[in-house]
C-alpha positions in Angstrom: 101.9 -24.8 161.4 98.6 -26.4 160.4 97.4 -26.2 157.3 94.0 -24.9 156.3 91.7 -27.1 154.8 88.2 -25.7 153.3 86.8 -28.7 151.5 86.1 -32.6 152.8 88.5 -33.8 149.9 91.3 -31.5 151.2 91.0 -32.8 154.9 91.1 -36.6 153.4 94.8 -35.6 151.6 96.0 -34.0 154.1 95.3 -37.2 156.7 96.5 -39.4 154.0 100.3 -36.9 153.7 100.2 -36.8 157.6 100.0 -40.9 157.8 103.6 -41.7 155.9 105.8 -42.5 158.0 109.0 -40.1 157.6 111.5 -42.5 158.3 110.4 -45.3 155.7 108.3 -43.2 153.7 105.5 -45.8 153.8 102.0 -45.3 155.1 101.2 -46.0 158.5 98.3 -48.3 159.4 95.5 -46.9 160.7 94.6 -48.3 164.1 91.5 -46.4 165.0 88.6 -48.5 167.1 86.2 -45.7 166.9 85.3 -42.4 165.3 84.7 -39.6 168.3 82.9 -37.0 167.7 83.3 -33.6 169.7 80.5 -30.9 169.4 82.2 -27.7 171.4 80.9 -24.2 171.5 83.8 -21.6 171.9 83.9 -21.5 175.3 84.6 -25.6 175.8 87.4 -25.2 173.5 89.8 -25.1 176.0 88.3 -27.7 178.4 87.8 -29.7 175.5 91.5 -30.0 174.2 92.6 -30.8 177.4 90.6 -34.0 177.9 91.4 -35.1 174.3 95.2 -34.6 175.3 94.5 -36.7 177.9 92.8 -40.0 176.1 94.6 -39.6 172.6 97.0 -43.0 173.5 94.3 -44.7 175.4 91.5 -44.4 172.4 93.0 -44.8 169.2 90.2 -43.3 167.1 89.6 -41.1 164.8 88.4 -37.7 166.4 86.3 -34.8 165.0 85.6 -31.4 166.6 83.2 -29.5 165.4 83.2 -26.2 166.7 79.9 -24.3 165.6 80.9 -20.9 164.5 77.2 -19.2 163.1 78.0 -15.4 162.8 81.4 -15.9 160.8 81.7 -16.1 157.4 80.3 -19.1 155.3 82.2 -22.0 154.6 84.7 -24.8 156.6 87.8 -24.2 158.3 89.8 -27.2 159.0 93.1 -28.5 159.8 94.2 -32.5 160.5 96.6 -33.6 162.0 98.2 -37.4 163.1 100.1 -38.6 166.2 101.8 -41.7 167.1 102.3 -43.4 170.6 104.8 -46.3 170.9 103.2 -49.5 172.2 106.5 -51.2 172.9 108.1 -54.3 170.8 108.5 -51.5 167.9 104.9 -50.8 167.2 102.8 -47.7 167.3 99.4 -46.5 168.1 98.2 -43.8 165.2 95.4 -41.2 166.4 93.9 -38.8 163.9 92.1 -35.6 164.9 90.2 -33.2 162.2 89.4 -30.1 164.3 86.4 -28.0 161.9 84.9 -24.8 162.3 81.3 -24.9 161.0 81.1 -21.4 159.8 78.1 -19.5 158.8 74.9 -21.9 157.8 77.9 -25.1 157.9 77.1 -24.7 162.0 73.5 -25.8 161.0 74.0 -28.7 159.2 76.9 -30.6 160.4 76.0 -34.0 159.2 76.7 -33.2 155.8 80.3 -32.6 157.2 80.5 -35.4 159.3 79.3 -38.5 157.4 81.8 -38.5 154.5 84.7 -38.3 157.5 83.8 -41.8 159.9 85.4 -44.6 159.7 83.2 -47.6 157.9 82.1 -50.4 160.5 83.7 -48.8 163.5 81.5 -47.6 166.6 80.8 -43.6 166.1 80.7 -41.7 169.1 79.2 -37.9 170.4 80.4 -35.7 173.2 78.2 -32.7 173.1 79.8 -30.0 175.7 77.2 -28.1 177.5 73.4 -29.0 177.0 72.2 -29.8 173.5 69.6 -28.1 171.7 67.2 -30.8 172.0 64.9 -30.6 168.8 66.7 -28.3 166.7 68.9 -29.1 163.7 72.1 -29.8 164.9 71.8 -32.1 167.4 69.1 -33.9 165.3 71.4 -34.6 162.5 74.3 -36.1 164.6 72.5 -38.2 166.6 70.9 -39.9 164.0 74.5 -40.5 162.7 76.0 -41.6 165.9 75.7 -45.0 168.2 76.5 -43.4 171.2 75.9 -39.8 172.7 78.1 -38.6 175.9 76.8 -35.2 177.6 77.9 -34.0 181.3 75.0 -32.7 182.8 76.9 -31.2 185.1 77.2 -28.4 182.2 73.7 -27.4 182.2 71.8 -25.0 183.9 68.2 -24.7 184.7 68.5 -28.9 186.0 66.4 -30.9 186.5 64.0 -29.9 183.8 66.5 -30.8 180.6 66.2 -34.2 181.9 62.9 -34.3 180.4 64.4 -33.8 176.8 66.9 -35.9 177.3 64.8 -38.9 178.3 63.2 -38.7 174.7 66.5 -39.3 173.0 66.8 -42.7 174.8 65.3 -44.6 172.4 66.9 -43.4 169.1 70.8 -43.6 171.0 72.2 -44.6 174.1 73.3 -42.3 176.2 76.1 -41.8 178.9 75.8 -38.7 181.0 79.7 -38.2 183.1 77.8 -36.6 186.2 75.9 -39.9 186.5 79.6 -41.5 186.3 80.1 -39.0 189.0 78.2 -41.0 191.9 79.2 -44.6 190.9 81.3 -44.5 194.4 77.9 -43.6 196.0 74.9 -45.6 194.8 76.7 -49.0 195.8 77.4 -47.1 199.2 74.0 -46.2 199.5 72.3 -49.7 198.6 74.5 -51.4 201.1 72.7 -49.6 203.6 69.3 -51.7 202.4 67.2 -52.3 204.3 67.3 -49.7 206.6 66.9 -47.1 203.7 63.8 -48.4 202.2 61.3 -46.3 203.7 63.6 -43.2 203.4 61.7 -39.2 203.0 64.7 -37.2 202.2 67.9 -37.0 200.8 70.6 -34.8 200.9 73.8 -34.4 198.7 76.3 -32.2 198.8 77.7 -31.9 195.6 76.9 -30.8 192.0 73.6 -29.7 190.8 73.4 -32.9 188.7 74.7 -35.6 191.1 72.1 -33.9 193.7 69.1 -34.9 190.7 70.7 -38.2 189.5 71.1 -39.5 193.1 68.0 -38.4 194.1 66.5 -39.4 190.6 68.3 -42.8 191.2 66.9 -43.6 194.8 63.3 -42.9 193.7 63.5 -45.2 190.6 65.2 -48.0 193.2 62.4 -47.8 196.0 59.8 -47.0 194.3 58.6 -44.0 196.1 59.3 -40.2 196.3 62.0 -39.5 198.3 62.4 -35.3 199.1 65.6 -34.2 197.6 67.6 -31.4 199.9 70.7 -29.8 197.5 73.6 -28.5 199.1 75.9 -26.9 196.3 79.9 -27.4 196.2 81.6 -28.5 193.2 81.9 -32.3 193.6 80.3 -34.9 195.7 81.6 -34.3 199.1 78.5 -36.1 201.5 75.2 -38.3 201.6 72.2 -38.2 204.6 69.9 -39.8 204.1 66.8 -38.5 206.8 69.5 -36.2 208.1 72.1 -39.1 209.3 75.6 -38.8 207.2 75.9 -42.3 205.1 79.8 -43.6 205.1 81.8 -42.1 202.7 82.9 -44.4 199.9 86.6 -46.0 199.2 88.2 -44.7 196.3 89.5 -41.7 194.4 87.8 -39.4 192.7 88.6 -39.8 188.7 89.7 -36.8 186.5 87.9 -36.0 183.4 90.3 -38.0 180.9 89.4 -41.4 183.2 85.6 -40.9 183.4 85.5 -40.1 179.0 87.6 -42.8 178.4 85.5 -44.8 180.3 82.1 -44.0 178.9 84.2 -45.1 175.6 84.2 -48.5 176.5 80.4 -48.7 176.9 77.9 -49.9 173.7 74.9 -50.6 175.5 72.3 -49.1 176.9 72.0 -48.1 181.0 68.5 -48.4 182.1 69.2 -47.9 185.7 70.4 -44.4 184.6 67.6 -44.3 182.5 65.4 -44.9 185.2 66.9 -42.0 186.9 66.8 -39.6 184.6 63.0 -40.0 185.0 62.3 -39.8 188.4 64.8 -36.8 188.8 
C-alpha cells in the first residue's frame, strides 16, 4: 500500500527507500532522461494512468502528476513510488512517478511544488489534459518552469477559438499538440496531390473537431489562401475531399495514445509548420 507523503522532504525519502535494490541492498542508479510532468483534473485520472502504464519502459523519467484538487482540504497528498524494467545483459531501466494532490490553495500554486522535485539539467516536460486555463495561475507558473508543453486539442471544446490562446504561448515554450500528430498520415497525402490542389475553396474532413481545424488551419498556412473548411464529426480521421473529390487514403496504422506521447517526447524543438496552423485555423 502507498504511503502518504504531505511534505516535499517526505516524497524525496521515500524515492530515496524505494531506489535500494532489495536483493543487494544498494541503491539503484537513477536512469531518468527527463522529468514529465502531468497536470490532470479528476476526470483524466483514469485516461491518464493508462497512457503512463503504457510509456513507463520506453521513457525512463522521472514523472509527476499533479492532480488539482481546489475544494478539499489544504495541504499535499502524495505518494512515490519506483519501477524497474529489465534491458537485457543484466541491467535495468528505473522509472519514478510522484502522483500529488494539490489540495485547497496548493492547486493554485503548483510551481512551488514542482521546482524542488525535477531532475537538474534534464529536459522538463508538461502534459496538460484538457484545455489549459490560459492566463490564470496555474498554467502560468508551470510553463515558465517547463521546456516543453504537450496538450491534445482534441480535449477542448468550443475549437477553434482556444487556438487563439494558445498561439500566444509559442514563444515562451514549444508546444506539441497530439491531434496535430493525429493527421501526420494526411498532410504528406494531401501535398502529394500539388499541383492540382493549389487553387483549392473547400475542404472537408471527417474526423475530430481538432484534426478538421488543424488540417484546414494547415492547408491555408501552405497555399496561402482561405480555403472553406466543411466538418463532418466521427471520432478519428476517417476521409479527406478536397472540392468535394475524396483524396486517397494514407498507408499506415493509426497509433494508440502511448505511441503518439512517447513520440512528442522525443521532440525539443520548435514546429512552425504547426505553428503556422494553429493560426490560420
Amino acid at each position: 500500500m502507498a504511503t502518504a507523503l504531505g511534505t516535499i522532504s517526505e516524497i524525496d525519502r521515500e524515492l530515496a527507500l524505494r531506489r535500494v535494490d532489495p536483493a543487494t541492498g544498494e541503491p539503484m542508479q537513477r536512469t531518468s532522461v527527463m522529468t514529465h510532468i502531468a497536470w490532470v483534473p479528476t476526470q483524466w485520472v483514469e485516461a491518464a494512468e493508462d497512457v503512463l502504464t503504457g510509456l513507463a519502459d520506453r521513457h525512463p523519467s522521472r514523472t509527476i502528476v499533479l492532480v488539482p484538487d481546489p475544494d478539499a482540504e489544504e495541504g499535499i497528498d502524495a505518494n512515490a513510488e519506483v519501477m524497474q524494467f529489465p534491458l537485457g545483459n543484466g541491467r535495468q531501466v528505473c522509472v519514478e512517478t510522484i502522483r500529488v494532490r494539490l489540495n485547497g490553495s496548493r492547486a493554485e500554486v503548483p510551481a512551488s511544488v514542482v521546482q524542488p522535485l525535477l531532475l537538474p539539467d534534464l529536459p522538463v516536460f508538461l502534459r496538460w489534459r484538457g484545455v489549459p486555463p490560459f492566463g490564470e495561475r496555474p498554467f502560468e507558473e508551470l510553463i515558465d518552469v517547463v521546456d516543453r508543453l504537450i496538450v491534445d486539442s482534441t480535449e477542448w471544446p468550443d475549437l477553434p477559438a482556444p487556438y487563439t490562446q494558445l498561439a500566444q504561448v509559442f514563444d515562451r515554450v514549444v508546444v506539441s499538440d497530439i491531434a496535430w500528430a493525429r493527421t501526420s498520415r494526411w498532410r504528406p497525402q494531401l501535398a502529394s496531390l500539388w499541383p492540382g490542389i493549389k487553387d483549392v475553396k473547400t475542404i472537408e474532413v471527417t474526423g475530430t473537431e481538432a484534426q478538421a481545424n488543424l488540417l484546414a488551419g494547415w492547408l491555408r498556412s501552405r497555399l496561402r489562401h482561405d480555403v472553406a473548411l466543411e466538418h463532418i464529426q466521427a471520432d478519428r480521421l476517417a476521409g479527406v475531399k478536397v472540392d468535394g473529390e475524396p483524396a486517397p487514403f494514407p498507408p499506415g496504422e493509426r497509433p494508440d495514445p502511448a505511441d503518439l506521447l512517447s513520440d512528442e517526447l522525443d521532440r525539443f524543438s520548435r514546429d512552425r509548420v504547426y505553428e503556422e496552423a494553429v493560426r490560420s485555423a
